[in-house]
N, C-alpha and C positions, 0 to 999 in steps of 0.2 A: 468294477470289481465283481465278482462274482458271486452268485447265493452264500451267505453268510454260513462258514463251518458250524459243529456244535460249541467250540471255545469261541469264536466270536459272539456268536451269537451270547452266549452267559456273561461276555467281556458288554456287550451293548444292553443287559439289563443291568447289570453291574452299573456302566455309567449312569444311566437314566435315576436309577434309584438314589446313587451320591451325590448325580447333578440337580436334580431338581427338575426333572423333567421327565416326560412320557412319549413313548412312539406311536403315531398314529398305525392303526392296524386297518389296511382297506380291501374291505369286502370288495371282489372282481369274478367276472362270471365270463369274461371273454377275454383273448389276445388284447383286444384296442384297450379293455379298462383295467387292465394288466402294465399297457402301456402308458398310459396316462399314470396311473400311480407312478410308475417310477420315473417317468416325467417328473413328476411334480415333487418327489423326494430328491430328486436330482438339481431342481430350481430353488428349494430350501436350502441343500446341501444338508438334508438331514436322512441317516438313515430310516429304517420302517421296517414293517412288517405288511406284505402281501397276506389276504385271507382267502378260504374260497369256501362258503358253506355247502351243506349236503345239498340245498336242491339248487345251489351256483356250481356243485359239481357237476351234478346228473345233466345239467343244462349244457355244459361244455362236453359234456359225451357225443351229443346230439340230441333232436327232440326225437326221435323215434329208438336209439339207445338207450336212453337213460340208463345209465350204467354211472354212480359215484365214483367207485374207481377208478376207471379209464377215461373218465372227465378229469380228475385228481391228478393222477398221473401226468396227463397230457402235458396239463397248465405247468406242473412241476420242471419239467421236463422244456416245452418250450420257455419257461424262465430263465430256467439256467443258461440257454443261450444267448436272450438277448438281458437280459440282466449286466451280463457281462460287460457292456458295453455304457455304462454309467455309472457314473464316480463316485458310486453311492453304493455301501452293503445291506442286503435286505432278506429277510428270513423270510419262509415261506410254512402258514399255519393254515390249520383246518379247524371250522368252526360251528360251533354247537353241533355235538353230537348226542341225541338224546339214545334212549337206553334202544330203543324200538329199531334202532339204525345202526348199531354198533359192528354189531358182525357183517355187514355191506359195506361199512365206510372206516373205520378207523381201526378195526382190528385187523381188518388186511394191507390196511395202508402200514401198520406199524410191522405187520410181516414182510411187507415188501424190504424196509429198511432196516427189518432184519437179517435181511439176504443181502443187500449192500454194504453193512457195515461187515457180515462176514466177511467181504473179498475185500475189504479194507476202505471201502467208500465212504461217503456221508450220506448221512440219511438222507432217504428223499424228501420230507419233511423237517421243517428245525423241530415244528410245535404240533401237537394236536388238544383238541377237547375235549375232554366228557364232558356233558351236558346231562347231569343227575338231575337238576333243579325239578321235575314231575316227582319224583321217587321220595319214599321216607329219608331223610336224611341220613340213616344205620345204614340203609341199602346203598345209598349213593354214594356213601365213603369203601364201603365194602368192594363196593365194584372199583373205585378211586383206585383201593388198593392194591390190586388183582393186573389196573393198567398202569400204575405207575411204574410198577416191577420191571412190565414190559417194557414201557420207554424207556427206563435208565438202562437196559440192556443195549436198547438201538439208539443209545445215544440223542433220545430226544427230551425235550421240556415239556409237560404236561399242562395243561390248564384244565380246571376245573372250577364248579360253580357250585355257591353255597346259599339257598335264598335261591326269591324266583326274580326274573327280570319280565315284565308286566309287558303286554303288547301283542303283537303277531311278528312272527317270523320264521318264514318258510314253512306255513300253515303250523306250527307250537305257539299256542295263546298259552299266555300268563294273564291268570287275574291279578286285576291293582285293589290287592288289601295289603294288611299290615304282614303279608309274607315276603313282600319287596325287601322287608328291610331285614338283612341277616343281625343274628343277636353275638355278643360273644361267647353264650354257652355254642352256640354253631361252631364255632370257631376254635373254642378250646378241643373240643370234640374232634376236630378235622385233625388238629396239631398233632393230636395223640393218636390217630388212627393211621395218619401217611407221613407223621414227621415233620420235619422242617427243614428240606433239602438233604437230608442222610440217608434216608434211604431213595433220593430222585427227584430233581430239581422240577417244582412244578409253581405255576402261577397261579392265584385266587380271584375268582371272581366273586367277588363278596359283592351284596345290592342292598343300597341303599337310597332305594325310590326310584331305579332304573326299570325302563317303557320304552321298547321299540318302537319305534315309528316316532312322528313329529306330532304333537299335541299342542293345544293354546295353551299360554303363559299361565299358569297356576293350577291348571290338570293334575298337574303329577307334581311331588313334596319331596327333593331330594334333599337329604339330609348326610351330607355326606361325613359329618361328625361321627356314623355309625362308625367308619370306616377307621377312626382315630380308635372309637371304643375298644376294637377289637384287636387295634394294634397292640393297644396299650394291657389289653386282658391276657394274650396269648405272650405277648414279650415280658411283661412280669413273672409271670410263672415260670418260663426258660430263659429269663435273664439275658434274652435278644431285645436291640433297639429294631422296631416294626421286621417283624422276623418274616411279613409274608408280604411275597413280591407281587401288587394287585394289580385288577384289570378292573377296566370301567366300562361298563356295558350300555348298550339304549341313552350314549350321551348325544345323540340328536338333538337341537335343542337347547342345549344345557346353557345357562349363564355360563360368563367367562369365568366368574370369580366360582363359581361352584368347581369349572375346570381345575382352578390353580387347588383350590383347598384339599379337592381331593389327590393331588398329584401330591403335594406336603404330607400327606400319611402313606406313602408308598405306593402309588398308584405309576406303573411302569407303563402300560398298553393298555389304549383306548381306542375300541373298534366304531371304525366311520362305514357307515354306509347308506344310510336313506338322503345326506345330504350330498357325498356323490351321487349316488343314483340320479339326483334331480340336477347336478349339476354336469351330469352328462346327457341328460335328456333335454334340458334345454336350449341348447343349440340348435337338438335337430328337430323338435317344434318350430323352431322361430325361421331355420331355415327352412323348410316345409311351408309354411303361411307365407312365406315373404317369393316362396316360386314355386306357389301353387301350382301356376299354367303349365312349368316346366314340366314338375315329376308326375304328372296327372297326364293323360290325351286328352284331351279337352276338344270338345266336339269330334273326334275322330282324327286330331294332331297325333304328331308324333312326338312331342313334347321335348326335354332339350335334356340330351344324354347327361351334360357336364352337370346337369340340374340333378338330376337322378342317379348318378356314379355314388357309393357309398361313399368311397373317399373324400366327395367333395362335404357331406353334412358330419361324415367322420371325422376329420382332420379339427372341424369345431368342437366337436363333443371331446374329444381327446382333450384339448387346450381347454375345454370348459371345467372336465373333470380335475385335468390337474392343477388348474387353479384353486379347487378348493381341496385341496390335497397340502398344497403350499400351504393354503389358511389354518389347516388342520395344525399343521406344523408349528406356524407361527403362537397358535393358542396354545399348544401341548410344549413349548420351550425347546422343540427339537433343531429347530431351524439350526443353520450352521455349527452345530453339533457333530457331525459325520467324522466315520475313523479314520476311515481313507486321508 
């Protein structure tokens, strides 16, 4: 089936939210780990969400382009065709956009599918994100608001973030204090500045104790009760059961049962990436050490092509990565879920 429309797309948060379950969202910087995702949502038989952030676009530009757009674009675009060809619908989002990057990566991106959807297309994009979380809070909904406008024009879902998610990624460090975790005066705040889907369907990243990257077991204190708090603070007041459709961030890591709890308060989309990342590198480690002789010249050899062809240590990394894609699956309740 093909990239997911913008009514699909709202039909597969729609189920995820009623069903009890969340879509893994996988960070991909290339064709092959493009492929491998939807590999691996293809072997769950769950649908997903492909991501691609600012510096996994700039990288798919080239390394001497650097250009986010035309990296964005590209992947978008080569998706759409081979996408097509597994049994599986899948949306395609752009991820953390901090304030410093907006007019390079997601304001143009949201103009492009505003020239699409003029001639009656889908956007190029389902989803994108502001990434306020650096900025005072007033500012970050300010701007929230100025781009939600835009998306529900071009027909897309917005995500945005409230609270910092703690870690590195793609050189934005978050410190780990007590701003990890959003409060629900955050949250009232947000409701009443961009609404509750009326004026433009968007997703919340609310943090509670979420740290990019992989840290030892008791590092980091998620608490994912926050994420109840604030259902229950913003849904009281407008008399919505969990009115906000949340995302789970820096779940690297995470115990299973912190998974499920937080997916019980409305947690729809939870972005994987540093545990593909390593489960697609280590294949071609292992293949690497295990024919050293091969891909090396070694003393003046000519070493052994089939050793060295990308395909041969690619075709592992692919299968490596989409198995933990599957796994992703498996833990997020998506598995055989798919609408197809």
């Amino acid at each position: 089936m093909p990239i997911a429309t913008p009514e699909v797309y709202a039909e597969m948060l729609d189920r995820a939210k009623a069903g009890g379950f969340a879509y893994p969202a996988i960070n991909v910087t290339s064709s092959q780990t493009l492929n491998a995702a939807l590999r691996g949502f293809a072997e769950a038989e769950s649908d997903g969400i492909v991501q691609v952030s600012t510096g996994g676009a700039e990288f798919l530009s080239g390394a001497t382009v650097k250009d986010m757009v035309v990296g964005a674009t590209a992947l978008a675009e080569y998706a759409r065709v081979v996408a097509a060809r597994y049994p599986v619908t899948v949306a395609l989002h752009t991820d953390h956009c901090p304030k410093d990057k907006l007019d390079g990566y997601m304001r143009p991106l949201i103009d492009i599918s505003l020239e699409r959807v003029s001639k009656g297309l889908d956007p190029l994009f389902q989803s994108h994100m502001w990434d306020g979380s650096a900025v005072p809070l007033e500012e970050n909904l300010q701007i929230a608001e100025e781009l939600l406008e835009k998306c529900a024009r071009a027909r897309i879902i917005m995500e945005m973030e409230i609270g910092v998610v703690g870690g590195e990624e793609d050189g934005v460090v978050g410190e780990i204090n007590e701003k990890l975790y959003t409060t629900p005066g955050d949250a009232l705040a947000t409701a009443e500045a961009v609404g509750l889907g009326d004026r433009g369907r968007y997703m919340l990243a609310a943090t509670f104790g979420n740290v990019h990257g992989v840290y030892k077991p008791g590092h980091v204190k998620l608490r994912p009760s926050v994420l109840k708090d604030i259902q229950e603070a913003v849904g009281s007041k407008y008399g919505k059961d969990k009115p906000f459709d949340l995302v789970f961030h820096g779940g690297s890591g995470s115990a299973l049962e912190e998974i499920h709890e937080a997916i019980s308060y409305g947690v729809v989309k939870m972005n994987v990436d540093t545990d593909t990342q390593y489960a697609f590198t280590r294949p071609i480690a292992d293949h690497m050490f295990r024919n050293y002789d091969g891909v090396l010249k070694v003393d003046g050899d000519v070493g052994n092509k089939k050793a060295y062809d990308p395909r041969a240590y690619g075709k592992a990394a692919e299968a490596g990565m989409a198995a933990r894609v599957r796994e992703a699956c498996e833990h997020l309740k998506s598995s055989g879920t798919k609408i197809s």
